[in-house]
C-alpha positions in Angstrom: -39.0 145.9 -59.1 -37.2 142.5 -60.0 -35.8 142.8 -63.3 -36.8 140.4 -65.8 -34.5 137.5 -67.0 -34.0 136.4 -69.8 -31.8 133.3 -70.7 -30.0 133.4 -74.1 -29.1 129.3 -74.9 -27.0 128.7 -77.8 -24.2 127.9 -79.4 -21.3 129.8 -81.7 -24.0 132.3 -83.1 -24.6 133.8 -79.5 -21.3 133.2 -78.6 -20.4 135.6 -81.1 -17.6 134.1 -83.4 -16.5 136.0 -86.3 -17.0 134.5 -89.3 -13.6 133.0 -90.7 -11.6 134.1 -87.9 -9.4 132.2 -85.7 -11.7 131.5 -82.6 -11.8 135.7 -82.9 -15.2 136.7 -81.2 -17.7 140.0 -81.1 -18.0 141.7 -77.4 -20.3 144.9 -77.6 -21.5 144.0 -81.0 -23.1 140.4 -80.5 -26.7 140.2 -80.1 -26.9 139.6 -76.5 -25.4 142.3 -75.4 -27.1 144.7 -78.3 -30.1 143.3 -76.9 -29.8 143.9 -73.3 -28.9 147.6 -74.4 -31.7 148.3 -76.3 -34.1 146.4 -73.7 -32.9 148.6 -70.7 -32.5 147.9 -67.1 -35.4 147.0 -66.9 -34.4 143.1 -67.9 -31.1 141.5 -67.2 -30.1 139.4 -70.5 -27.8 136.2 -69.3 -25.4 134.5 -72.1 -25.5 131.1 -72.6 -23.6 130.5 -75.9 -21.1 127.8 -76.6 -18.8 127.4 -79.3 -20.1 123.6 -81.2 -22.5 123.3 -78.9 -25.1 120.8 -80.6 -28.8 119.4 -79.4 -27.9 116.0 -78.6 -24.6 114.8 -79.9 -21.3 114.3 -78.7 -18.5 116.3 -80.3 -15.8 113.4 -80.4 -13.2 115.4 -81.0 -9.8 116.1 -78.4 -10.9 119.2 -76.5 -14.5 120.0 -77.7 -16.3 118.0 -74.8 -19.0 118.9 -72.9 -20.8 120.2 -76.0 -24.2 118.4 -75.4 -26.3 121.1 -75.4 -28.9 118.9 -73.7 -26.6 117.6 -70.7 -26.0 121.2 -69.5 -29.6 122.1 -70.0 -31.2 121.6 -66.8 -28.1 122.5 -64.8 -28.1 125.6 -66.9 -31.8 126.7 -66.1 -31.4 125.6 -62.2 -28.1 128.1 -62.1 -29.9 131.2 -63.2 -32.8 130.2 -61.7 -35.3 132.1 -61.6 -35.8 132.6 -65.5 -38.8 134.5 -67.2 -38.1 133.6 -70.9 -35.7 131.4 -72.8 -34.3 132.9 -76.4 -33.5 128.9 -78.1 -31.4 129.2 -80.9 -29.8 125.6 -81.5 -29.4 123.2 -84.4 -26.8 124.3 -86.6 -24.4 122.3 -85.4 -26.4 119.3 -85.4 -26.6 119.9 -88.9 -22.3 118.6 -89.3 -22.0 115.9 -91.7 -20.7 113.3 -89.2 -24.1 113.5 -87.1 -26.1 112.3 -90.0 -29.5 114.2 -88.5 -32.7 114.9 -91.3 -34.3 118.5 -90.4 -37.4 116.4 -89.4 -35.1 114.4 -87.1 -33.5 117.7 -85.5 -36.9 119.5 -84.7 -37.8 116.3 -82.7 -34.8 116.4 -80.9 -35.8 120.0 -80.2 -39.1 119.6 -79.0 -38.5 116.5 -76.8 -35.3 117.2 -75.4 -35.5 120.9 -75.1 -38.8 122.8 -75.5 -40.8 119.9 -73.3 -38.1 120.6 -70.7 -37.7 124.3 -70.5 -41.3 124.7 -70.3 -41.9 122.4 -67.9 -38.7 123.6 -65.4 -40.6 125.4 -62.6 -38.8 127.8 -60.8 -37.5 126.8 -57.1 -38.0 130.4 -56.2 -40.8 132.2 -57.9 -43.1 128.6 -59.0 -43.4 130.0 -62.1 -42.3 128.6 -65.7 -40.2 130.5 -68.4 -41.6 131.3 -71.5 -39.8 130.2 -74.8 -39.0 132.1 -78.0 -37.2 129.7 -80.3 -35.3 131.0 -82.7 -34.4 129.5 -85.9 -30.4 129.2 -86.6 -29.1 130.8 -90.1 -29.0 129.4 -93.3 -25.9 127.2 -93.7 -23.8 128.0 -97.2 -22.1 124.9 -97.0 -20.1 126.3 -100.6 -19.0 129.3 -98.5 -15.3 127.6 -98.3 -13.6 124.0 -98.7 -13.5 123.0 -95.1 -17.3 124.1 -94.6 -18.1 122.0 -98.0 -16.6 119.2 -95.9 -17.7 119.4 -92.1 -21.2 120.3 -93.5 -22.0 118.4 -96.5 -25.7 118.4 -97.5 -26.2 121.2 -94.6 -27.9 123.8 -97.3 -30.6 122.0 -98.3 -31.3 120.8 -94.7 -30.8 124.0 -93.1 -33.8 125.7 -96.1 -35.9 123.4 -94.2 -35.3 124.1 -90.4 -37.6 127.5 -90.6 -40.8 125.7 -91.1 -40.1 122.6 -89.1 -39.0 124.9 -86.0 -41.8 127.4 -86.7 -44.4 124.1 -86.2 -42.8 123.0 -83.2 -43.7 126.4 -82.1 -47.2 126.5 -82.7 -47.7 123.3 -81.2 -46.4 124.0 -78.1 -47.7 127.5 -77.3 -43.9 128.9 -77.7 -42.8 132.4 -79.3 -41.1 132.0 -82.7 -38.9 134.1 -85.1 -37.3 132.9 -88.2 -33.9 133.4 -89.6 -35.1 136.1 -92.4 -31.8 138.3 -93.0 -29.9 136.5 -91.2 -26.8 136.6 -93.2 -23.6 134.3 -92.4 -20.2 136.0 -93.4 -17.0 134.2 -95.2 -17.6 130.6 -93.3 -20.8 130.0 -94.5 -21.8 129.8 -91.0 -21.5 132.8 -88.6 -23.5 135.6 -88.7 -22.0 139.2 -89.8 -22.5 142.0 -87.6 -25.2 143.4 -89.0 -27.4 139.7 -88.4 -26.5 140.5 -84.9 -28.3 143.8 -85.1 -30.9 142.8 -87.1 -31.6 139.7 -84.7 -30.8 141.8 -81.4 -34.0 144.5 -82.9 -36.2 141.7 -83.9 -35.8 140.0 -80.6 -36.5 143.6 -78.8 -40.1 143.5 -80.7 -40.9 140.1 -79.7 -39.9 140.7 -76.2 -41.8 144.4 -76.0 -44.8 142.5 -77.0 -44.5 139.4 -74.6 -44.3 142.1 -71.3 -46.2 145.2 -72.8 
């Protein structure tokens, strides 16, 4: 029996960078790979995260290109292609200071430039279209430390605001949703502890039992 695939597209967060380390990064303990343990073999979990990788913008800065997480979207789905469900969890990067982008402004971007796409990407192999479960990013504590104050001014209040927006971009286009409840972020303000991988890694196992019970 073909196993089923599931694509895991974000950025740091499913990377697994430890919060407050030097580019330091979780291997057996970040969420993908939790997941794809407590899934079985059954499924085949494939990581897509990327360090400051953002919806639409371009990360100006020497050395961070290629960071659009929109331009290596579609390449992204044809490579792994075929793909039975798409785990979305974008948005806090979009939510830097120097990209000026309202909450209502980022769940657009989302919907039109992501969820429309994904959903409509039909597989060269099977004909089939993957199934999305967007997941809201953590709560940014933009007071967590100085340079976090700075790169991601305003970012708390915005980010308060992402659960709802994302959860109704959900519902409107017939896509799987789970929020960011207890998903703490360690000494940056911005990556998750180990335990949020856990906690996200057994949330995500529910959704997924019930998607292919």
């Amino acid at each position: 029996m073909d196993k089923i695939r599931i694509l895991c597209y974000g950025d740091s967060n499913t990377w697994g960078y430890i919060s407050g380390s030097d580019h330091k990064r979780y291997m057996e303990e970040r969420w993908p790979r939790i997941l794809q343990k407590l899934l079985g073999e059954k499924y085949e979990i494939i990581e897509e995260g990327l360090n400051s990788r953002t919806l639409i913008s371009n990360d100006t800065r020497p050395g961070k290109e290629g960071k659009n997480g929109f331009e290596y979207l579609i390449p992204c789905l044809d490579t792994h292609d075929p793909i039975d469900l798409v785990i979305l969890m974008l948005g806090t990067n979009e939510l830097k200071y120097s990209y000026h982008k309202t909450p209502e402004e980022i769940g657009k971007i989302l919907e039109e430039y992501f969820v429309k796409i994904i959903l409509n990407r039909k597989s060269q192999f099977t004909g089939k279209y993957p199934k999305l479960l967007i997941v809201t990013p953590p709560l940014v504590n933009e007071f967590a430390d100085e340079r976090t104050k700075i790169k991601y001014k305003d970012a708390t209040e915005k980010s308060k605001k992402l659960n709802e927006i994302y959860k109704e971009v959900a519902n409107k286009t017939k896509c799987y949703f789970l929020s960011n409840k207890n998903l703490e972020t360690g000494i940056d303000g911005v990556h998750l502890i180990k335990e949020s991988h856990e906690i996200l890694a057994d949330e995500l196992k529910r959704i997924i039992n019930k998607i292919y019970s």
